[in-house]
PASEGU-148173 format. One record per residue (C-alpha): residue in one letter; z, x, y. Coordinates in steps of 0.02 Angstrom, whole numbers, plus 50000, padded with zeros to 5 digits. Last residue first. Layout:
N
AZXY
...
//
This chain:
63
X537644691848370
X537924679448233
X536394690548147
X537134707148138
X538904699048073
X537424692647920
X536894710047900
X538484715847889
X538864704147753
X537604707747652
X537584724247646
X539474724247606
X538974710947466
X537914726347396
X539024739847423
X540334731447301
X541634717247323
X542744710047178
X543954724547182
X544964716947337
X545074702347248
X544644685547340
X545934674247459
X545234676747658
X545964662547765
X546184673947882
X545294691547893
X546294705847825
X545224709547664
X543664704847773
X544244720847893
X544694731847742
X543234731247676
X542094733347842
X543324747547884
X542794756047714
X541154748147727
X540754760547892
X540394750548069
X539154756348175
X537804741548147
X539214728148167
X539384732948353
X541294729748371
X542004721948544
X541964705248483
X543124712248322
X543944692548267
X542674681648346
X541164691648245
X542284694148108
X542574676448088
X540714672348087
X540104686047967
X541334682047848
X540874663847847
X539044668947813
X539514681047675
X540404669247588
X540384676347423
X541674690647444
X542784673347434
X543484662847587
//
């Protein structure tokens, strides 16, 4: 998976943190989180607050 996959992202955190409400969750966590997730191969540098957005929006949405 790259930054780009927000959907992907959304759906392995989602089984990975069950008992995490997406909408309390700070990007720094968030970051660190998709940075940990497996199967996850991007540079840590290539997100921003933007794909962040994105993909907590999209872990709002699996749920």
């Amino acid at each position: 998976m790259k930054w780009t996959d927000v959907t992907d992202i959304a759906i392995a955190l989602t089984e990975a943190h069950p008992e995490v409400d997406p909408r309390t969750i700070r990007f720094t966590d968030l970051h660190r989180w998709v940075m940990a997730l497996p199967g996850f191969a991007d540079e840590p540098g290539h997100s921003g607050e933007k794909i962040l957005e994105a993909i907590q929006a999209a872990w709002i949405d699996e749920l």
